[in-house]
C-alpha positions as CSV (number, residue, x, y, z in Angstrom):
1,X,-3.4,-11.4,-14.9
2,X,-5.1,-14.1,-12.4
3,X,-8.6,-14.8,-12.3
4,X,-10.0,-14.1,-9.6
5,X,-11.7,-17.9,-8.8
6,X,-7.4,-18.5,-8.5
7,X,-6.5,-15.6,-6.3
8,X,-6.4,-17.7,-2.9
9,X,-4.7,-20.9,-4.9
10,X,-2.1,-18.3,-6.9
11,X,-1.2,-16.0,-3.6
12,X,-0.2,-19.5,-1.2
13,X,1.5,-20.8,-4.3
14,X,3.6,-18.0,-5.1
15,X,4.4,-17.0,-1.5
16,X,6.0,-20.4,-0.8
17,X,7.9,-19.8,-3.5
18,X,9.2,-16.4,-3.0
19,X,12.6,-15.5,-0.9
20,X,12.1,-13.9,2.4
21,X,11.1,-10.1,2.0
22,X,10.1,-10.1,-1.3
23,X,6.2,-9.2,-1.7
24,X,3.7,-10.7,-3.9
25,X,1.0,-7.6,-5.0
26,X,-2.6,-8.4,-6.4
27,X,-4.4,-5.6,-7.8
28,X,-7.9,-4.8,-9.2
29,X,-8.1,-4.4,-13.4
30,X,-8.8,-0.6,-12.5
31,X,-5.6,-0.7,-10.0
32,X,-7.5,1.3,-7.6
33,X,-7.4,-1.1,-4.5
34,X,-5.2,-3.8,-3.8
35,X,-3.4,-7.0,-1.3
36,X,0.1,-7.4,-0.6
37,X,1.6,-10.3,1.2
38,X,5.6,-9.9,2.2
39,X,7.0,-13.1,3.4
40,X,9.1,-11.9,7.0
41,X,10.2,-15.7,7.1
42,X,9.6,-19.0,6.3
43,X,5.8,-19.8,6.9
44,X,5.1,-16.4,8.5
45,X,3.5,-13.6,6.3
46,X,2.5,-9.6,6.7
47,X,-0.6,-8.6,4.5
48,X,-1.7,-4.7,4.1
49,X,-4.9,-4.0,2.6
50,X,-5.0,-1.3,0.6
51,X,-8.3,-0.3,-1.2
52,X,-11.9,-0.2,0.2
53,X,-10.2,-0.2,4.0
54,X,-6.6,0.5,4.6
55,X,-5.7,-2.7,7.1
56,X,-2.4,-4.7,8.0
57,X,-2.5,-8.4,9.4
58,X,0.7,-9.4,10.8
59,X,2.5,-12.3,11.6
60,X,-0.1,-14.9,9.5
61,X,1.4,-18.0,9.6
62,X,0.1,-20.1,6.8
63,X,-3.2,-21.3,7.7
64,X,-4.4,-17.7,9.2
65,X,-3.0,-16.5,5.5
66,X,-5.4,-18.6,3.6
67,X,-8.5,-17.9,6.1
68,X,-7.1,-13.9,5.6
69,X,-7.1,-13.7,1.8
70,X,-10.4,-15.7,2.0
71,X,-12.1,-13.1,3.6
72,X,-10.2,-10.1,1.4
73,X,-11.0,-11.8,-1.7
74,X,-14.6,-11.3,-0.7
75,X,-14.1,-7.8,0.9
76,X,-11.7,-5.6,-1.2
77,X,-12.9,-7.6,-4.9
78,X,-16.1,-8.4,-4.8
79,X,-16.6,-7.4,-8.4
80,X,-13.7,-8.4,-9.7
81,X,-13.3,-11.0,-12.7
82,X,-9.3,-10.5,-13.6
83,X,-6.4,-9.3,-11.2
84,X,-3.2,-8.2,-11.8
85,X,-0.4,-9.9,-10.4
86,X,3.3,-9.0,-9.5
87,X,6.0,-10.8,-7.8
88,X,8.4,-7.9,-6.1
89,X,11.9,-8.9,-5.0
90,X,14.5,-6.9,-2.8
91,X,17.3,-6.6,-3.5
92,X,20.5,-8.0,-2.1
């Protein structure tokens, strides 16, 4: 679990991180809405909202990623204290 003051810090650090294609999920504590970022290649990132609105931003590079979870932090966990967090990797 990530707090939710660390979301924004936790998702850019972990999607750096991550191989192309794998996904990086952050849900609420009641797992009823949720953000996943998939990294398509290096520096450029698909996010699908899933939760309050069903949305998909495509083709964020880095800066529009952080300016994006900014404003889903805000809009799909306003409420939230505590998120879960999941690294998902394809397989090769």
């Amino acid at each position: 679990m990530v707090s939710i003051a660390d979301f924004v810090d936790v998702a850019l650090y972990t999607v750096k991180r991550i191989e192309i294609n794998d996904k990086v999920n952050f849900k609420t504590f009641k797992k009823d809405r949720e953000v996943e970022i998939e990294k398509i290649d290096k520096g450029l990132f698909n996010v699908s909202e899933n939760g309050f609105n069903r949305e998909v931003f495509l083709n964020l590079h880095e800066k529009d990623l952080k300016r994006t979870l900014k404003y889903l932090q805000k809009k799909e966990f306003p409420k939230s204290n505590k998120l879960w967090y999941k690294v998902i990797r394809t397989k090769k």
